[in-house]
C-alpha positions in Angstrom: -109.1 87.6 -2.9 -111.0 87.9 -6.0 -113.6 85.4 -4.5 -114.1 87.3 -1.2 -114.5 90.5 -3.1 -116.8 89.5 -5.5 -119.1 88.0 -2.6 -118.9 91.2 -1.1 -120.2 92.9 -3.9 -123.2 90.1 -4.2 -123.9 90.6 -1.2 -124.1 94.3 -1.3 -125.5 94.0 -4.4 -123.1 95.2 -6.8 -122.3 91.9 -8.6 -121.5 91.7 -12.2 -123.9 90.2 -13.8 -122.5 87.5 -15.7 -122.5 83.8 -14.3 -119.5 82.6 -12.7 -117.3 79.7 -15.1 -116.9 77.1 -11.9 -119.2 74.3 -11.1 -120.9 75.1 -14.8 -120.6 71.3 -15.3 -121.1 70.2 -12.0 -124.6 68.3 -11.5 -124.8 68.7 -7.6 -125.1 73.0 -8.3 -127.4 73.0 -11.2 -130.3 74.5 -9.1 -130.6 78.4 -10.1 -129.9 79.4 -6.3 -126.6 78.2 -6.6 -125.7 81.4 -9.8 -128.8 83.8 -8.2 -128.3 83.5 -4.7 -125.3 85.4 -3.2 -124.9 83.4 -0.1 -125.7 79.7 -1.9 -123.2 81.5 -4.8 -120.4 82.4 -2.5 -120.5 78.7 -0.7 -120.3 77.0 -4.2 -117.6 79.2 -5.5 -115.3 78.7 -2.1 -115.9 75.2 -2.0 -114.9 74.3 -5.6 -112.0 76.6 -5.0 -110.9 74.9 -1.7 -111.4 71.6 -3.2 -109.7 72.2 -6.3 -106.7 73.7 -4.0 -106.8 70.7 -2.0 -106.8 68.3 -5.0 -104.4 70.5 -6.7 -101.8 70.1 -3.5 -102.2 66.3 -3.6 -101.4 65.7 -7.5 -98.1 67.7 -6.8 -97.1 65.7 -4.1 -93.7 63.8 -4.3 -91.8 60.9 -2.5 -95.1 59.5 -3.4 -95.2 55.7 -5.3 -97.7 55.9 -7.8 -99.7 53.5 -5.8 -99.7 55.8 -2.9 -100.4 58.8 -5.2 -103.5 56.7 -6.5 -104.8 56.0 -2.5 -104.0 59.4 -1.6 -106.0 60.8 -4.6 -109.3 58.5 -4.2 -109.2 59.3 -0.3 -109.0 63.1 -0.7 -111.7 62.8 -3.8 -113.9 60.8 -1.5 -113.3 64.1 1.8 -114.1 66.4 -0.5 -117.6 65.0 -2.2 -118.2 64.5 1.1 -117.6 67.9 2.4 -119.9 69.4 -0.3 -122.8 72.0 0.7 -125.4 69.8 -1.3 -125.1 67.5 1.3 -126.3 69.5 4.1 -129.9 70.5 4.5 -129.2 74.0 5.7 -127.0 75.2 2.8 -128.9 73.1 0.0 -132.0 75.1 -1.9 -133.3 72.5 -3.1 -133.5 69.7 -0.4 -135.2 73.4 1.6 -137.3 74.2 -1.2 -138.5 70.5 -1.4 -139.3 70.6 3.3 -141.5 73.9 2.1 -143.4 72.8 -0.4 -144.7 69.3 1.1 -144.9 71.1 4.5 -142.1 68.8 6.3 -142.8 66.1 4.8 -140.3 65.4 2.8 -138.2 65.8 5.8 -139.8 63.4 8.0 -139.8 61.1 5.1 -135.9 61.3 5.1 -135.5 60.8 8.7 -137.9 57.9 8.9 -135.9 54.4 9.1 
């Protein structure tokens, strides 16, 4: 709840001003539009939270060998780095940024095979 109202507020424009503690030391959201903007801000913060949830769920499972806790750990790690916004072109800045300012081509560049 705390997530969903303080996105509200960004959005509205009555955020705190202080940066939020999760993803600090995550590489993938070191781009300023991740902390500035409130939409790019708001996807971080509920991905890290439904990932951590997820992760979370999985270390606390039991009836679990440690061999099946260790596949069932590196196959949910593996779902969620995929399922993070940096990998899509529409919710990462700076892939956009990057189409903008070489006109496309960096875009036609990636597609090229």
């Amino acid at each position: 709840m705390d997530t969903w109202n303080e996105a509200w507020q960004r959005l509205c424009g009555l955020a705190r001003p202080e940066p939020a503690a999760s993803g600090g030391a995550d590489k993938r959201f070191a781009a300023p539009e991740w902390q500035g903007h409130p939409i790019y801000r708001t996807l971080k913060e509920f991905y890290l939270l439904a990932s951590d949830w997820l992760l979370r769920q999985a270390s606390e499972a039991e009836d679990l060998s440690p061999a099946e806790q260790q596949h069932l750990d590196f196959h949910l790690r593996q779902f969620v780095d995929a399922m993070s916004p940096t990998l899509l072109l529409v919710s990462n800045p700076v892939a956009l940024r990057r189409v903008v300012e070489t006109g496309g081509a960096s875009l036609m560049e990636g597609t090229r095979i």
